[in-house]
C-alpha positions, -999 to 999 in steps of 0.1 A, spaced: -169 523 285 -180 494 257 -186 460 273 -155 450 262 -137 475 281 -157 464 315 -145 431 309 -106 436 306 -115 462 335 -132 430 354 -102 407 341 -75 433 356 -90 437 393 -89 396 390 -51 394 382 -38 424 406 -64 410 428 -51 374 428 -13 388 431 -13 390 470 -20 355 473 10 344 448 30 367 471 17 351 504 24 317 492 60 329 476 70 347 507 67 313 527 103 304 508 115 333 492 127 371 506 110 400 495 137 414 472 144 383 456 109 376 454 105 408 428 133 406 407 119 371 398 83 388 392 100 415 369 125 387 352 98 358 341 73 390 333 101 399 310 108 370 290 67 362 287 66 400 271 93 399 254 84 363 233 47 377 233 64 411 215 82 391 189 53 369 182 29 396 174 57 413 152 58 445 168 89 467 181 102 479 212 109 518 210 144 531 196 146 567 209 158 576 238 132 597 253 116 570 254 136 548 271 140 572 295 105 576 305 103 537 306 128 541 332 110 560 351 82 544 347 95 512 361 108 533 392 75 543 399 50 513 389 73 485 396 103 487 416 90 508 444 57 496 446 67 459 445 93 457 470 72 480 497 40 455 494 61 419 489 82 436 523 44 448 541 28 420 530 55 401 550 41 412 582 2 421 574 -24 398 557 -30 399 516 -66 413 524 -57 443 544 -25 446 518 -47 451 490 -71 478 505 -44 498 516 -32 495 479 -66 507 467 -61 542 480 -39 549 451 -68 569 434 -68 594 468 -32 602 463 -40 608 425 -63 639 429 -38 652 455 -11 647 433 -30 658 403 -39 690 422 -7 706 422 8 689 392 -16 698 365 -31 726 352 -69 705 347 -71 683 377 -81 711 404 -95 695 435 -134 702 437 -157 703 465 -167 666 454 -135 652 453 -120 670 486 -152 657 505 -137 618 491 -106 624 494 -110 631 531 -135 603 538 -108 584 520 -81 591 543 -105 588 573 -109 550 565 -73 546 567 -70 559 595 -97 538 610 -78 511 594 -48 516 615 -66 519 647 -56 532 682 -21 514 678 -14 542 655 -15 568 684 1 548 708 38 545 690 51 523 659 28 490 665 33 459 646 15 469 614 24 502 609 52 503 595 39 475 568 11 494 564 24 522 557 48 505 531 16 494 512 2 536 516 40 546 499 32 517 472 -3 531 464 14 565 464 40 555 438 10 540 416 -13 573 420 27 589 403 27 561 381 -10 565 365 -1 600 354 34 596 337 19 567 321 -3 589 297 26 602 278 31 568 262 -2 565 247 -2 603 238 27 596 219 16 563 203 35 536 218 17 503 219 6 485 255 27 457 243 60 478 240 52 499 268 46 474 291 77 453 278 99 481 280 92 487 312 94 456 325 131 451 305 141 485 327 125 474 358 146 438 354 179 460 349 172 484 382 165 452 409 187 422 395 219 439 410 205 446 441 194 409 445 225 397 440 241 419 467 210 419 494 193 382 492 224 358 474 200 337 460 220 311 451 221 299 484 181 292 482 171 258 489 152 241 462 117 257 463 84 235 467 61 234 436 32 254 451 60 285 454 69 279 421 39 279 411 29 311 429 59 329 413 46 320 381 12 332 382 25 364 400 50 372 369 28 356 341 -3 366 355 -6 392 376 23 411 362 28 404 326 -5 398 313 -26 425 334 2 454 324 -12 445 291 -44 447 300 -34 480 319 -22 496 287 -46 485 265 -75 504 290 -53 529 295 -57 539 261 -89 539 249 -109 545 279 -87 565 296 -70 571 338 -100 580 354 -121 546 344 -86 529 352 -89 536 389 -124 517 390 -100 486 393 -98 500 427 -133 495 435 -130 454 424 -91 444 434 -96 444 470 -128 419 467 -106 391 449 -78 397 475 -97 392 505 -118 365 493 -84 346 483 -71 356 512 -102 346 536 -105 309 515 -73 297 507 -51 313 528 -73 313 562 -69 353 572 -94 370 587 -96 410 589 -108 425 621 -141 446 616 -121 484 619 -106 471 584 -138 466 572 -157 497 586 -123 519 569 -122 498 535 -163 510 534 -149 545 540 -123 542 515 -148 530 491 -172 557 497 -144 583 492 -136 564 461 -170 569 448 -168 604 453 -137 609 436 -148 589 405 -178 615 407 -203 593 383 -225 581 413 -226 613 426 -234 631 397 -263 603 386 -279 610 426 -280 652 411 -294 646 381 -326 660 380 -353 650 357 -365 674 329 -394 689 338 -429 680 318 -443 706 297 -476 724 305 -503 712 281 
């Protein structure tokens, strides 16, 4: 990737990053449900305006709008209500590294979905170390019934799940030249359509008292933001340096979260969350494959003289 692509990379681990503290703070006054739809509506209107400013066009056909529909399904709807609803119950640290296994269920997924994304020996050795840290993550609870976390946690695994679906339907949109602008505005309009209804009927939020500022203000940088502004940025990576340098985002998200988290927000994550977040990352590395292959490279011999 150019330097320039490292830094939007950088700039999107900050923004996802930073999103479970806006939902922390924003779950202190607002339900889950509610909480999304108002994510997906201000993300909306700040695309939209940004769409007409530049001058370009959302997409006529409707193929396309079909697959934005989808789209939204899988890399907003589902995902955001499963980690605004876990994230109600388990800290934004512990959220977010759960979140980062999206890249496991990718090369599963991948495996039997496409004809070019065969699981190696590499990538089967992280995917396992991968799954191993979460279930270090979850700890003996796990295997003594339904504890506390996990159901919640396993919310966040379903979101990273629908992420890992959501990375490889995404490609078709920049294989068939749609912009990150439209894309991401598109999908956001769809994703607006799907939850508003269901707000209205689950959460009535017009009987919401009047919210303090630091929620507002949480709400806005989650849909301005860290929803917004970093699908953008998603997009725009997306397309020139392609879904496997995407997932490095994994590798930096969780270390914005937890610092958030640990600062402002005063959590602390017990030290099996930090021995399976090491596993997780070592998997990770193994999946991505570049460390691995840089540790086999073997230097070219000298010649005899």
């Amino acid at each position: 990737m150019t330097p320039f692509e490292w830094a939007l990379l950088l700039t999107l681990s900050l923004l996802w990053g930073a999103s479970y503290y806006f939902i922390a703070i924003s779950l202190t006054a607002i339900a889950p449900i509610t909480l999304v739809t108002a994510r997906m509506v201000l993300a909306t209107v700040f695309l939209y305006v940004a769409l007409r400013l530049v001058g370009a066009r959302l997409p006529t056909d409707r193929q396309s709008w079909r697959d934005l529909l989808i789209m939204s399904f899988l890399n907003n709807v589902i995902p955001f209500v499963l980690i605004a609803w876990g994230q109600s119950y388990i800290s934004s640290g512990l959220a977010s590294i759960l979140n980062a296994t999206s890249p496991l269920f990718i090369v599963v997924i991948a495996h039997f979905l496409t004809a070019n994304e065969r699981l190696t020996p590499t990538r089967t050795i992280g995917m396992v170390t991968g799954f191993a840290g979460v279930a270090i993550m979850f700890g003996p609870s796990a295997f003594r019934g339904i504890g506390d976390e996990i159901l919640p946690m396993l919310a966040c695994l379903g979101a990273a799940c629908a992420y890992a679906l959501s990375a490889l339907f995404a490609l078709r949109f920049s294989r068939r030249g749609i912009a990150p602008l439209p894309t991401a505005t598109g999908q956001m309009i769809a994703a607006s359509i799907l939850m508003l209804p269901i707000m209205l009927v689950v959460d009535r939020p017009w009987e919401i008292p009047t919210l303090p500022l630091d929620v507002l203000g949480a709400v806005l940088g989650l849909a301005v933001l860290s929803t917004a502004l970093a699908y953008v940025v998603y997009y725009r990576i997306l397309s020139t340096a392609g879904s496997v340098n995407l997932t490095l985002v994994t590798f930096l998200m969780p270390v914005t979260a937890i610092l958030l988290g640990t600062l402002l927000l005063g959590e602390w994550l017990e030290l099996r969350h930090f021995i399976g977040m090491a596993a997780i990352g070592v998997g990770l590395a193994f999946i991505d494959g570049r460390l691995v292959r840089k540790l086999r490279r073997v230097p070219p011999a000298h010649k005899n003289r």
